[in-house]
N, C-alpha and C positions, 0 to 999 in steps of 0.2 A: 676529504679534509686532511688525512693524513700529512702531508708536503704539505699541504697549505698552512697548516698552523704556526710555521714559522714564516711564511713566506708575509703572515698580517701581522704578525708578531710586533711588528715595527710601532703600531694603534693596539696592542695591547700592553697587558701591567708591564711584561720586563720585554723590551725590544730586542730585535737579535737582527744580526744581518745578513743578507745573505748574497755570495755572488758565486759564478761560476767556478770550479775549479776541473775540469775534465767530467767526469764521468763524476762525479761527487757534487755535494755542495757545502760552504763553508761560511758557519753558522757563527759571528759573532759572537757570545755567549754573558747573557748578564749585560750588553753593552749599550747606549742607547746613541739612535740616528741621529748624527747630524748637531741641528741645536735643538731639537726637540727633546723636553726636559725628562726627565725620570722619576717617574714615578717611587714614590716611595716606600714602598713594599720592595722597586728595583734597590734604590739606594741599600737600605736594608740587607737583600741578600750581598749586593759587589762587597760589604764590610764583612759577611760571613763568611764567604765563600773566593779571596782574593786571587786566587789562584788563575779564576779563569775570566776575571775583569778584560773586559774589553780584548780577549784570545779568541780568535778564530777559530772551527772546528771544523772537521773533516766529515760529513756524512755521505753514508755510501747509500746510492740507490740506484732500485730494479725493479721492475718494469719501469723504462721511459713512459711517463702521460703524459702528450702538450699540455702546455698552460700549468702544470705544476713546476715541470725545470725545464731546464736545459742543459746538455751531457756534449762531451766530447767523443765521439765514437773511437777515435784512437785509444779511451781508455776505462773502455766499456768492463761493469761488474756486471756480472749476471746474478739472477735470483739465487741459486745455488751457494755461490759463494759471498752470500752479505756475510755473513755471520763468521766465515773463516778470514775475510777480510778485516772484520772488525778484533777479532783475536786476535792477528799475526801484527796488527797497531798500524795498519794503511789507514783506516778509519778510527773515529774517537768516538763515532755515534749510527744510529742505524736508524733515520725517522724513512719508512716508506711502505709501499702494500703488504709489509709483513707481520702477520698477527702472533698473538702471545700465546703457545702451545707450551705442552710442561715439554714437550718433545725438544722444543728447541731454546726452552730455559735453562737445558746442560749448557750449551756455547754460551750464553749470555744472560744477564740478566733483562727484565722486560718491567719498566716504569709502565702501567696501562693507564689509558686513558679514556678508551672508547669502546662500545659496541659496535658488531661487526653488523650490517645490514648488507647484503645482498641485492642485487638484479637479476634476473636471467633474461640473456637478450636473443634474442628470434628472430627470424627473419618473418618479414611482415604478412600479418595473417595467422603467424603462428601455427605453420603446416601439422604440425605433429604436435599439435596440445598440448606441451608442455604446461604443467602447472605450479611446478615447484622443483625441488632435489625430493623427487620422490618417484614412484616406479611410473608415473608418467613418462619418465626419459629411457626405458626398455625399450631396446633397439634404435635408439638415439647417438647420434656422435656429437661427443662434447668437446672442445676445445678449450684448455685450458693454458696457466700458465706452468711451467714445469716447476716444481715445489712447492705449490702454492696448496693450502689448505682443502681449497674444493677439490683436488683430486682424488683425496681419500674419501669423503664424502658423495664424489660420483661411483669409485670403486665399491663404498658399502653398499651399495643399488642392487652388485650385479648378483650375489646371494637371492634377495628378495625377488629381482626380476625371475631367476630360474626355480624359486618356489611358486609364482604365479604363470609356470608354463610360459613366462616372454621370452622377446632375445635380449642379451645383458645390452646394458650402453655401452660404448666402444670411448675409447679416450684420445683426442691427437694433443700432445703437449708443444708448445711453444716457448719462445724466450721474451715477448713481450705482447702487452695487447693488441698493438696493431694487427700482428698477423695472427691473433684469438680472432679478434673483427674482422679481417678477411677471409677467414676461412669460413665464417657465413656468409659474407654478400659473395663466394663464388663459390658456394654450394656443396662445399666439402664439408661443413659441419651445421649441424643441426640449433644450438648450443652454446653459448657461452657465459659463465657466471663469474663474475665478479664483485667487489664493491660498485655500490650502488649508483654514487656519481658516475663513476667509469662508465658504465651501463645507460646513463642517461644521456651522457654528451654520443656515446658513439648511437644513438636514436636520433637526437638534435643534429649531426652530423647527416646523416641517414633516414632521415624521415619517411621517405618511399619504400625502402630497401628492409629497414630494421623496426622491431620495437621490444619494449619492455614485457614480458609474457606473468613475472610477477614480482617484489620485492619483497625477500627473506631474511628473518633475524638466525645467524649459524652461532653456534656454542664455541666462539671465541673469542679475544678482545685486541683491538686494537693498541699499538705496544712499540715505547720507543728504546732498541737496544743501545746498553752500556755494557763496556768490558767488567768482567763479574771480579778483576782483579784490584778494581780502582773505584771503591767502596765508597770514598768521601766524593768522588765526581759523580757516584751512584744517586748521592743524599742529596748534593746540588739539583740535581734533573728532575729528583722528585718535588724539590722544594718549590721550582720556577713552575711544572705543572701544577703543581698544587694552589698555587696563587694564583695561575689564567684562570683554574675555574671557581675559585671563591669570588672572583673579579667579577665572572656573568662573560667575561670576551671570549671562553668556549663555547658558551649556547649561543655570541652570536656569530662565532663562527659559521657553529652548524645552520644558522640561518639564514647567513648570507650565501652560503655556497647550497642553498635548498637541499637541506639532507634535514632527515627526520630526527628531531629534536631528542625521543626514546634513544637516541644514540648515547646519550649525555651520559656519560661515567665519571664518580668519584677517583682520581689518582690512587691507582695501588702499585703493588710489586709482585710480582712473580720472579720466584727466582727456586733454581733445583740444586741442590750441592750435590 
């Protein structure tokens, strides 16, 4: 749901646009498609907040998912660097697989929006039992994506494994999910967790090959970064989240893109000075 939120944004309260820009995407802001009318909660913020009427935005995103964008490889951001991207002022905005850590609320501030639900995907049959992020995955190879939240989560494991005599799980890190999903269906890794949609399409994709072993709630929130220097663009972002979900258009986001409803978060802030 992440990238998607704006991508339906257009049938929700405040419409936003979106079209390609390289390796980014560039979000409308407060503006509405076309001659399709605006809503009046929309009206209401464009008079509050005039600044960014009908202004394009720059969001930077990492991992590439089909079906959520489309990126230019000539101007590819990696996971690593969203965050210094969006500081150095290449990007205005950060909506993508990156969750709200107080670790990473130094670089940025983090509008939240959502709980994080999990998949772990396996190859079919589920050779090695996996049951969750838990010491099931002793002597397991995980592939993740490199910065991404589950990897410290797979790394807290390997304490516990060598207290229960196992062998620790091993980690291969990537730059995007595809070659996470590859490196199960050719046998190099055991393993792979992510957001829960992700994990479900590469099963639907996969159905012989892959499947779902089990879906996890992880202690973080989904979270769309602003520059922590530009405070009143901070309050706008909060303000347009805040209205999709008093609207009811974020639960049926999560309905239509079949993710589990328990996702549904009140808009908050996290931010670290």
């Amino acid at each position: 749901m992440q990238n998607g939120l704006c991508g339906e944004a257009r049938r929700a309260s405040l419409p936003c646009r979106r079209t390609v820009l390289g390796a980014v995407v560039a979000l409308g802001f407060l503006a509405p498609i076309g001659a399709q009318a605006a809503p009046a909660a929309c009206a209401g913020l464009q008079a509050k907040y005039p600044d960014w009427e009908g202004k394009t935005l720059v969001n930077a995103i990492n991992p590439h998912t089909p079906g959520y964008e489309a990126i230019d490889p000539k101007k590819a951001v990696t996971f690593a660097a969203l965050l210094t991207t969006l500081a150095s002022g290449q990007a205005d905005i950060v909506i993508s697989d990156i969750y709200a850590t107080e670790e990473r609320a130094k670089a940025a501030d983090f509008i939240t929006y959502s709980k994080v639900f999990d998949g772990v995907l396996v190859a079919k049959g589920n050779p090695k039992k996996i049951t969750g992020i838990n010491t099931s995955m002793c002597g397991a190879a995980a592939a993740e994506n490199t910065g991404f939240v589950e990897v410290p989560l797979v790394q807290a494991l390997i304490p516990q494994c060598k207290a229960e005599g196992k062998t620790e799980p091993t980690l291969q890190l990537y730059d995007n999910n595809a070659n996470c999903i590859q490196a199960i269906l050719a046998g190099r890794a055991d393993t792979y967790v992510n957001d829960v949609n992700t994990v479900d399409n590469a099963v639907k994709a996969n159905p012989d090959k892959l499947e779902k072993a089990i879906a996890v709630t992880i202690p973080y929130s989904v979270g769309i970064a602003v520059p922590k220097d530009k405070p009143k663009f901070r309050e706008a972002v909060m303000a347009v989240m805040v209205e999709i979900h008093k609207s009811g258009d974020q639960l049926a986001l999560l309905k239509k893109w079949g993710l589990d409803t328990d996702n549904l978060k009140e808009p908050g802030l996290l931010t670290v000075n």
